[in-house]
C-alpha positions in Angstrom: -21.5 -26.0 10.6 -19.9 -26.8 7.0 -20.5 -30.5 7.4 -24.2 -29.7 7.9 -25.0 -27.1 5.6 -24.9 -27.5 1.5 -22.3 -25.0 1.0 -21.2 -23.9 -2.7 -18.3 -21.8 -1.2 -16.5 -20.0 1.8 -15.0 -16.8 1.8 -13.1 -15.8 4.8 -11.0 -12.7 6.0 -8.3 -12.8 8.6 -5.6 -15.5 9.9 -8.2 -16.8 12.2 -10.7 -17.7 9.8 -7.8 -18.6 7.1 -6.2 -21.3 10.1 -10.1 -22.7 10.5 -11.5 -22.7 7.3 -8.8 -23.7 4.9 -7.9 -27.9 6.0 -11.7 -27.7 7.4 -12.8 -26.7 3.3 -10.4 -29.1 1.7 -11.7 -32.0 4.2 -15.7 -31.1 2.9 -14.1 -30.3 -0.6 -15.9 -27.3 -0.9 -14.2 -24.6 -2.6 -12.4 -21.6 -0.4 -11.6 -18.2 -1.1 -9.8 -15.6 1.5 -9.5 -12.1 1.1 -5.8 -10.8 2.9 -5.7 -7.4 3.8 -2.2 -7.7 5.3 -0.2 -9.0 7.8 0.5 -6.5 10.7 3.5 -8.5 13.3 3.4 -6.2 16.1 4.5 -9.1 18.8 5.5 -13.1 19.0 1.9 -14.3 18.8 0.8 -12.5 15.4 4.2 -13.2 14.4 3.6 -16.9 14.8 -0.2 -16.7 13.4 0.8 -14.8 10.4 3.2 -17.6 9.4 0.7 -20.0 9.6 -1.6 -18.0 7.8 0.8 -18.0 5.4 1.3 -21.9 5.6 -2.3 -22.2 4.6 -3.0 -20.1 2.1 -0.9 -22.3 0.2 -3.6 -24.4 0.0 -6.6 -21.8 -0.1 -8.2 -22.3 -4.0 -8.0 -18.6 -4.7 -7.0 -15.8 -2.7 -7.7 -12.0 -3.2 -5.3 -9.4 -1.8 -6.3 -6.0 -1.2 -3.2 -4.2 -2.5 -0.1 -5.1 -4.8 2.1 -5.1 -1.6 0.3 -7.8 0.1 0.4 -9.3 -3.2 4.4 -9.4 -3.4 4.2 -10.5 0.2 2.0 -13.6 -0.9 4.5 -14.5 -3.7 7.2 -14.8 -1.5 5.6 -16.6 1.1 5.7 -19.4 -1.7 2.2 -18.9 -2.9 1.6 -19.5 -6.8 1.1 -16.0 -8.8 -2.4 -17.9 -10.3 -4.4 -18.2 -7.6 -3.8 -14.4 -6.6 -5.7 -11.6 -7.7 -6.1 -8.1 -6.7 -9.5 -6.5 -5.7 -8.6 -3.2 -3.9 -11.7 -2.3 -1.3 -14.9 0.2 -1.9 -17.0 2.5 -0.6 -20.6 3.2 -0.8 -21.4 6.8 -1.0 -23.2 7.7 2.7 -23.5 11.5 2.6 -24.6 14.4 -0.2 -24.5 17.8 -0.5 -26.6 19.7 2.5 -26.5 16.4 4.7 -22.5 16.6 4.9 -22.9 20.2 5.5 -25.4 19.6 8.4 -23.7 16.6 10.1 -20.3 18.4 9.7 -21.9 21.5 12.0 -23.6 18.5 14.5 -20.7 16.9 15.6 -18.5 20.1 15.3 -21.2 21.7 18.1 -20.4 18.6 20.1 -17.3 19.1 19.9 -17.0 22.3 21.3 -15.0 23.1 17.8 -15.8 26.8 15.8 -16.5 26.4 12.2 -13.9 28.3 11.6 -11.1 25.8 13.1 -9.6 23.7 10.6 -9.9 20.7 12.2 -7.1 17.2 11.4 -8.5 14.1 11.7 -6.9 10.5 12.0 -9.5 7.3 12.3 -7.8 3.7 13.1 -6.5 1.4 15.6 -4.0 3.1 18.0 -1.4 0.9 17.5 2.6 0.9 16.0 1.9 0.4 12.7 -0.7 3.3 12.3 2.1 5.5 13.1 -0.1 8.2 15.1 2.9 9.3 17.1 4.1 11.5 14.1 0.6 12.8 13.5 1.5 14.3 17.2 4.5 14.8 16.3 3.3 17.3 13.4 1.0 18.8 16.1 4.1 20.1 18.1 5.4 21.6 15.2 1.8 23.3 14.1 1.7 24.8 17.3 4.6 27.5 16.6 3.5 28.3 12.8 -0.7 27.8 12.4 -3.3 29.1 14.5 -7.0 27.5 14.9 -5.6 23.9 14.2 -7.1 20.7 16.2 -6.3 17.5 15.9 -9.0 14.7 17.0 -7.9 10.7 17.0 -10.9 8.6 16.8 -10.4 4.9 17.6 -9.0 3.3 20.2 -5.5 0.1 21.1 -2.6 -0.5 22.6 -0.9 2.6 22.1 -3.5 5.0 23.1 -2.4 5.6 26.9 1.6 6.3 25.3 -0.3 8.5 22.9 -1.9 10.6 25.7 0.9 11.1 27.5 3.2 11.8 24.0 0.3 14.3 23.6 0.9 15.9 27.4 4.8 16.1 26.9 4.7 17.9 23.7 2.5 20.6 25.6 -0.4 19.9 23.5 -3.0 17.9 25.2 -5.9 20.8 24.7 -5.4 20.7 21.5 -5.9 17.2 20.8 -9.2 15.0 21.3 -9.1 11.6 21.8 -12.7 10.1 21.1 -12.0 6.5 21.7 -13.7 3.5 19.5 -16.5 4.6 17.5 -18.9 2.2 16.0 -20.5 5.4 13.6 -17.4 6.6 12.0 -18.9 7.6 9.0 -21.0 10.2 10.7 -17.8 11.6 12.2 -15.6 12.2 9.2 -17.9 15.2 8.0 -16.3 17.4 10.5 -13.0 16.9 9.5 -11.4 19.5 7.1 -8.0 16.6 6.2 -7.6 13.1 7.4 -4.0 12.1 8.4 -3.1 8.6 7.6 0.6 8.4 9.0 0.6 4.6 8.8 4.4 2.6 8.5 2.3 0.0 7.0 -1.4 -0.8 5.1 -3.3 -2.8 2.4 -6.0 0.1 1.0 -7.1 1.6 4.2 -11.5 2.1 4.5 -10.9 5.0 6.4 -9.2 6.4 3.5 -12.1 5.5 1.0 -14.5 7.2 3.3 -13.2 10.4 3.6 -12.0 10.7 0.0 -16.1 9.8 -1.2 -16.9 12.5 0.7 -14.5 15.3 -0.6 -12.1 15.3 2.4 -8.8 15.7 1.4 -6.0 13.2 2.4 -2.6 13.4 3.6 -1.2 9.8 4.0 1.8 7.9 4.1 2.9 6.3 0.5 2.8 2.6 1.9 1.4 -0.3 1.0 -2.0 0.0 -1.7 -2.5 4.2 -1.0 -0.5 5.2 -3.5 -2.2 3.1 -6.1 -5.6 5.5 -4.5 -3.8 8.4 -4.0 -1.8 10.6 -6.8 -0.2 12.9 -4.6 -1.0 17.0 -5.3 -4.6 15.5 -7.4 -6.6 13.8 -5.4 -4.9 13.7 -1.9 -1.2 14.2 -0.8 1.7 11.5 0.1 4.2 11.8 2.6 7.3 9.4 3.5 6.2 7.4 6.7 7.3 8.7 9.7 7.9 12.1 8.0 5.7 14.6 10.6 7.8 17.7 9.0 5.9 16.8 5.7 3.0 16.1 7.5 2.9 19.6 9.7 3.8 21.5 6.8 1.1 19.7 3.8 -1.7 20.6 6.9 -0.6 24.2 7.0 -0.6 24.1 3.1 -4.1 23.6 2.4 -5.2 25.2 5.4 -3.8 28.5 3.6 -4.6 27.1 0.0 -8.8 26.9 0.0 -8.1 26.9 -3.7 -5.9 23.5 -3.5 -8.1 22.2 -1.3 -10.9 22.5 -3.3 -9.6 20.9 -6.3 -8.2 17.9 -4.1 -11.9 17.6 -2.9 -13.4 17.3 -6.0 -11.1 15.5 -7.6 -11.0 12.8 -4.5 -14.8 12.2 -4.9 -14.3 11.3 -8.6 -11.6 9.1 -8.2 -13.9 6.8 -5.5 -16.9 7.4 -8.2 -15.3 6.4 -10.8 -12.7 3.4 -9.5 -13.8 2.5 -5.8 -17.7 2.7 -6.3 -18.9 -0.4 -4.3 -21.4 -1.6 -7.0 -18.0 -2.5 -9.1 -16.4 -4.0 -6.3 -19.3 -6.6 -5.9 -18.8 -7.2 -9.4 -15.2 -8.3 -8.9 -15.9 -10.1 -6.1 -18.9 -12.0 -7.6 -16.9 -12.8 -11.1 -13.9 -14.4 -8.7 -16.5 -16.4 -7.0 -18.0 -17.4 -11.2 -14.4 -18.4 -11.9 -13.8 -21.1 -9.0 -17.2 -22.6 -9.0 -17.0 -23.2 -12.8 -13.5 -24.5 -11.9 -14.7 -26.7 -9.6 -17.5 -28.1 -12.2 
């Protein structure tokens, strides 16, 4: 296909594509730039394609990595500081004003969920790093100090059967909802009062940009690029991973706080406004793609 085509670039995203592109792009000499958003070794195989990923990226021209973390992890793979740069991802605004409030009471009548049940969201692959275990962790301690709490997990993995069952033993299973993979998660996230983000790992998590642009407040786990988003007790609130007491007890804090919460939500839609607006993003991304081609000339 790049042997055919008159191609002035190629940007990919992912080992795959990186493994592919990169000898394929110096072969055809056309410039190459890869976007990392992290590298997750959950068994042998990713192990083994994340160090060639690695391996090639050497020889990628530029490469733009979506948190300062990944960006440490680049530099001592080997790869030269000058050919890095960091472009943290954006959102486009999707919802305002009445149209949150309607879809918020649509999915919460399909649901089954009262309006007045502050309801805990988590969105994401259901997988070890994600760290969703202590998200159910902090459910088993909610259940003995806060009243009218659910917790619904939308997305779908590995884990997800050991999640269910996690759920069961603790005694909480009914209060829990499991969705499975949604395609439409935007349309979801109006119902949920907080997202939980108890991730072990992460480059600057979508999920997190979506629900901050539209006011909900945040309680995640100060890894990877969230706490470059996230200034904990403004705009959202950070937690040590794997900490579910902090978790459990910053749920029950702005469920009793509407005052905090408030001021988090605002204050979460004007950091996305104002740093993670998507318009900008395409800027970043378009003045990296400037730079190489005149380097290239």
């Amino acid at each position: 296909i790049l042997s055919r085509g008159s191609y002035a670039l190629v940007h990919t995203h992912g080992y795959f594509a990186d493994i592919i592109a990169t000898p394929v792009c110096k072969l055809l000499r056309i410039p190459h730039i890869s976007t990392c958003h992290g590298f997750i070794s959950n068994d042998k195989n990713l192990m083994i394609y994340n160090a060639l990923d690695k391996f090639v990226l050497r020889f990628c021209d530029k490469i733009i990595a979506v948190s300062s973390e990944i960006m440490n992890n680049l530099l001592i793979s080997g790869i030269d500081a000058s050919r890095i740069v960091i472009v943290q991802n954006a959102i486009k605004f999707s919802y305002v004003g009445m149209k949150i409030k309607a879809q918020r009471q649509y999915i919460r009548r399909f649901l089954s969920i009262g309006q007045e049940e502050f309801l805990v969201g988590f969105v994401g692959r259901l997988s070890k790093e994600k760290g969703v275990q202590y998200l159910i962790e902090a459910g088993e301690l909610l259940k003995g100090i806060a009243e009218n709490i659910k917790i619904i997990i939308l997305g779908d993995g590995p884990k997800r059967a050991d999640l269910m069952n996690l759920a069961k033993s603790k005694g909480i299973e009914e209060t829990i909802i499991f969705t499975g993979f949604q395609n439409n998660v935007e349309e979801w996230l109006p119902a949920f009062d907080v997202l939980v983000l108890p991730s072990l790992t992460e480059g600057t998590p979508m999920a997190l940009l979506e629900a901050m642009s539209l006011g909900i407040p945040v309680i995640a786990s100060a890894v990877g690029g969230i706490p470059q988003i996230v200034e904990s007790g403004v705009n959202g609130i950070l937690v040590s991973p794997g900490d579910y007491h902090g978790i459990s007890e910053k749920i029950v804090m702005l469920k009793n706080d509407p005052t905090l919460l408030g001021k988090i939500s605002a204050e979460a839609v004007n950091t996305i406004r104002k740093k993670f607006d998507v318009i900008e993003w395409c800027k970043k991304i378009e003045r990296e793609y400037n730079k190489l081609l005149q380097d290239e000339v």
